[in-house]
C-alpha positions as CSV (number, residue, x, y, z in Angstrom):
1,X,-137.1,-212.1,-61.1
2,X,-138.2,-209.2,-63.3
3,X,-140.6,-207.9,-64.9
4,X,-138.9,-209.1,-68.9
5,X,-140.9,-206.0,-70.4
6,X,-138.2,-206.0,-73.8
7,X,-141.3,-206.5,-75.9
8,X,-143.4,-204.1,-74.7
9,X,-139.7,-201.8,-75.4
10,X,-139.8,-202.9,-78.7
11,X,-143.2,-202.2,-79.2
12,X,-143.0,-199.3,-77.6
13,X,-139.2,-197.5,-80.1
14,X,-140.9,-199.5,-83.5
15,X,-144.0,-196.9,-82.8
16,X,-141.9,-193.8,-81.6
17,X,-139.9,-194.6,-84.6
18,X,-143.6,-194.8,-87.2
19,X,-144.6,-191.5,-85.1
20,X,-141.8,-189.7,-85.9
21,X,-141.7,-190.5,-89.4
22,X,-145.6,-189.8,-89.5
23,X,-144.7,-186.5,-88.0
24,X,-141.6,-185.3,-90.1
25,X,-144.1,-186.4,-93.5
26,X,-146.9,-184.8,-92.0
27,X,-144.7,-181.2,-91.1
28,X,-143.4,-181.4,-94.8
29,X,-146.7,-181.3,-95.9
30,X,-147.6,-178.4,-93.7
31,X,-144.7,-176.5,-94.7
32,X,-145.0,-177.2,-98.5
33,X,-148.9,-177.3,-99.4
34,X,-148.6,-173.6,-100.4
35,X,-145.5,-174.2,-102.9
36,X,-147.9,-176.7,-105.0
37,X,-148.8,-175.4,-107.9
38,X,-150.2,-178.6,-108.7
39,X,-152.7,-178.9,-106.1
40,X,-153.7,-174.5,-106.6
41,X,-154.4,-174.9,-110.4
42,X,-156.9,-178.4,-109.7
43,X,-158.3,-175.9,-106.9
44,X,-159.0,-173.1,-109.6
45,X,-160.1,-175.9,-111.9
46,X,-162.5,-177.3,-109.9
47,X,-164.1,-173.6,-109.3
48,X,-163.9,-172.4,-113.1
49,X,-165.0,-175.9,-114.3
50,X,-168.8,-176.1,-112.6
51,X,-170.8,-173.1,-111.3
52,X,-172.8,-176.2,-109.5
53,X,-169.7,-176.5,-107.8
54,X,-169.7,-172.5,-106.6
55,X,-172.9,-172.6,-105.8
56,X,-173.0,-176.0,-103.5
57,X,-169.9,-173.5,-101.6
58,X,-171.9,-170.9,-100.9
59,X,-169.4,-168.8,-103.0
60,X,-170.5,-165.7,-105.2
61,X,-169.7,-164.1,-108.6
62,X,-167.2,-161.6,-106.4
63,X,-165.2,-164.6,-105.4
64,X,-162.2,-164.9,-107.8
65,X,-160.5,-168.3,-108.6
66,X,-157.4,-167.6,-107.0
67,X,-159.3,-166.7,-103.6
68,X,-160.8,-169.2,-103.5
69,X,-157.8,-171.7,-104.3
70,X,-155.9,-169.6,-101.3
71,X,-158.5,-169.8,-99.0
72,X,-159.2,-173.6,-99.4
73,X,-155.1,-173.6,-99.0
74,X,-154.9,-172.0,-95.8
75,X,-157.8,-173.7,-94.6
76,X,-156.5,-177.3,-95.3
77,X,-153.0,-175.7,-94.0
78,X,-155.0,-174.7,-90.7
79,X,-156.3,-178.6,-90.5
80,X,-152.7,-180.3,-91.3
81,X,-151.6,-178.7,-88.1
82,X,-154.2,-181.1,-85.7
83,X,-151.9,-184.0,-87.4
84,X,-148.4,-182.6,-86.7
85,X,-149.9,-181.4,-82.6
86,X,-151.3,-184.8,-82.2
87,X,-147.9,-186.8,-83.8
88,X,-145.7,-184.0,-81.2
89,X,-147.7,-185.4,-78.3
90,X,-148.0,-189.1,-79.4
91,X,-143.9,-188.8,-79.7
92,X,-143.6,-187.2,-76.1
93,X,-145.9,-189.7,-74.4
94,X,-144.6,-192.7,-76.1
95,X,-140.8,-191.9,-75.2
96,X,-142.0,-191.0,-71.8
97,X,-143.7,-194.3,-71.4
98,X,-140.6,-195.9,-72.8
99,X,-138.2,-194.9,-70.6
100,X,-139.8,-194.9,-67.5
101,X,-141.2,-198.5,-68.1
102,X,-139.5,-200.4,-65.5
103,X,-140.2,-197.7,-62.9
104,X,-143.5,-197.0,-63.7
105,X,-145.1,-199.9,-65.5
106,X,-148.9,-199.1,-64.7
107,X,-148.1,-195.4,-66.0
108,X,-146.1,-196.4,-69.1
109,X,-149.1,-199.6,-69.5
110,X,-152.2,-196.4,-69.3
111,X,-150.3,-193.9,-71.8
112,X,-149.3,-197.0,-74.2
113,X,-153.1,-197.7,-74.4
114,X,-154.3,-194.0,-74.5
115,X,-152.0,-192.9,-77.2
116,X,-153.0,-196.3,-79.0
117,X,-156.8,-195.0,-78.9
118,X,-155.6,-191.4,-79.7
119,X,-154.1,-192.8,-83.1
120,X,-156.7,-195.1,-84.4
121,X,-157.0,-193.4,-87.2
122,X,-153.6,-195.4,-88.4
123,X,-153.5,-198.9,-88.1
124,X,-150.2,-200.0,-87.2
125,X,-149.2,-197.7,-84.1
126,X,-152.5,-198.1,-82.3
127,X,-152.1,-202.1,-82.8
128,X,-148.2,-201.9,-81.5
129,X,-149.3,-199.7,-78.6
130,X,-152.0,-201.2,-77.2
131,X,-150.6,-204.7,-77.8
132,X,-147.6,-203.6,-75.5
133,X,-149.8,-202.0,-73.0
134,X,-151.7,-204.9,-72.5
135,X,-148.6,-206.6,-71.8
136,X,-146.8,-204.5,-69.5
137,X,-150.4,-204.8,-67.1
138,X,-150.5,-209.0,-67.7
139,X,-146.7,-208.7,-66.5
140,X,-147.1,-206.7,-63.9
141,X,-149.8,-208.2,-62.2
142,X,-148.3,-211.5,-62.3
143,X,-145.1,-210.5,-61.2
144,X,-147.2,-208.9,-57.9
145,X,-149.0,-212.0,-57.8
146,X,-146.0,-214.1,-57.3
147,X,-144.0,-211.9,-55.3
148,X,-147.0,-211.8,-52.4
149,X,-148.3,-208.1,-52.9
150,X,-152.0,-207.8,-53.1
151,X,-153.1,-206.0,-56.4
C-alpha cells in the first residue's frame, strides 16, 4: 500500500501552472511599464491637474512633470520586481515539492503549506497549496500508523 498522493500532485502542477502564468504576466509588466504612454501622461496629469496633489508629495516648483512621471515609473518598476522574485521562488519550491513528493512527503507537505502562506495575497494558489499540504501530512501519518512506525 502507498501513500495515493495524485491529489496532492494535481494540486500541487494546477498551482505551478497559476504561478507561472502569474509570473510571465507579472515580468511583462515589469518589462513594459516604461513603454506606456498611457499610464506616463495620467502620471503628468495627476501632477499638472492639483498643486494639493504636489504638495501632499512633498514635491517642489523645481520638480518638472515628466520627473516626476519617471520617478514614480522607476519606483513602481523597482516594487514589480518583489512580485516576479517571489513568483521565481514560489515556482522553484512548488516543482521541488512536486517531484520529490513520494520521497519526501513531510518536506514536500512543509513547503506546500509555506509557499501557500507566502502567496496569500492571491486566493486560489494559497487554497490549492495548503489544501494539498494538509493532505500529504493526513496520508502520511496514516500510512505510518498502519504500517507499525511510531510517529
Amino acid at each position: 500500500m502507498g501513500l495515493n498522493l495524485k491529489v496532492p500532485k494535481i494540486l500541487g502542477i494546477v498551482s505551478l501552472v497559476l504561478l507561472v502564468i502569474g509570473f510571465i504576466l507579472s515580468l511583462v509588466i515589469y518589462t513594459q511599464i516604461d513603454n506606456v504612454d498611457l499610464f506616463r501622461d495620467s502620471l503628468i496629469e495627476a501632477y499638472n491637474s492639483d498643486p494639493i496633489y504636489q504638495e501632499n508629495l512633498g514635491l517642489t516648483n523645481a520638480d518638472t512633470p515628466e520627473g516626476f512621471a519617471d520617478g514614480m515609473i522607476s519606483t513602481w518598476k523597482n516594487l514589480l520586481l518583489i512580485p516576479v522574485i517571489g513568483a521565481v521562488l514560489s515556482i522553484a519550491a512548488i516543482l521541488f515539492s512536486t517531484i520529490a513528493m513520494n520521497k519526501l512527503p513531510r518536506t514536500s507537505a512543509v513547503l506546500f503549506i509555506i509557499v501557500g502562506v507566502a502567496n496569500l495575497f492571491t486566493v486560489i494558489i494559497p487554497i490549492l497549496l495548503i489544501t494539498g499540504g494538509i493532505m500529504i501530512l493526513n496520508r502520511w501519518s496514516k500510512y505510518n500508523k498502519e504500517a507499525g512506525i511510531p510517529a
